[in-house]
C-alpha angles and dihedrals in degrees: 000000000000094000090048093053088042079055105048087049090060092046089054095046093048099054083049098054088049092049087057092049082061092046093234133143118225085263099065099044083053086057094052102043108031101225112120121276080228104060085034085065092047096042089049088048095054094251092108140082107199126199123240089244086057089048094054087049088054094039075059111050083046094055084229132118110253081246090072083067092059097049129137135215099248139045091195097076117104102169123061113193125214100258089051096054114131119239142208104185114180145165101042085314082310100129121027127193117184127197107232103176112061096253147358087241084088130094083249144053113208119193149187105206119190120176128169119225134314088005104155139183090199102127095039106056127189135228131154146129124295129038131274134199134174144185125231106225092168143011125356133297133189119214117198105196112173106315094326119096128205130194117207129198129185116304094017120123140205144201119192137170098242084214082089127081106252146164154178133232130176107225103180133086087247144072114279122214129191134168099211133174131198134194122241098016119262106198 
């Protein structure tokens, strides 16, 4: 609970030190977004756990990729350990993704992904440019690429162009977890 909190807190921090660089209030950023002045000033006080779909409406209004929330100080570092990782915790700590490469400024995103069960992207498909692939280490997770589906156990892997729609769903009962990468980042 602590290090949810601790990173809550850095995400926070960081969405409010991009709303100064634009020179913006928390009004205007609310305006923008669409998202409410009010939750802004929680989020940005650590006392709010955002959505991804309110963090793409931020990312927004900031003219900024949600990755810019998750940055770190320095572009030299190439290890990550374990305890610095950055983290995006959503749906009530439902669903985890971890940074593993220093930055988003790299030719790759590297990422642990934990979800609990029936998590689903369904109604937000994704489609971009670049190519992903993951590992399962743990649970199941169901992969809906065009009009293919793929279902991947512990220890499966997959490769996919990211140019077609595509989404994940947790089918089981228990937790999933994936390392996945993606080129060029996504986030």
């Amino acid at each position: 609970m602590e290090e949810m909190l601790r990173d809550l807190h850095d995400l926070g921090s960081q969405v409010q030190r991009l709303r100064h660089k634009n020179g913006l209030t928390i009004e205007k950023l609310a305006k923008l977004s669409g998202v409410s002045s009010g939750f802004l000033s929680q989020l940005e006080r650590g006392m709010a756990n955002p959505s991804f779909l309110s963090l793409q409406k931020i990312a927004s209004g900031l003219d900024v990729p949600i990755s810019a929330f998750f940055q770190t100080s320095s572009s030299d570092n190439f290890v990550v350990r374990r305890d610095q990782r950055r983290k995006l915790v959503l749906d009530d700590a439902n669903r985890v993704w971890q940074l593993l490469t220093p930055d988003l400024n790299r030719s790759i995103e590297f990422l642990l992904m934990e979800w609990g069960p029936g998590i689903s992207t369904e109604g937000r498909p994704s489609c971009h440019e670049g190519e992903e692939c993951g590992l399962v280490l743990e649970g199941t997770l169901e992969i809906h690429w065009g009009n293919e589906v793929f279902l991947l156990e512990e220890g499966d892997s997959i490769y996919l162009p990211s140019t077609v729609p595509h989404w994940y769903r947790n089918p089981s009962d228990k937790k999933v977890v994936c390392v996945w990468a993606a080129t060029p980042p996504t986030w």
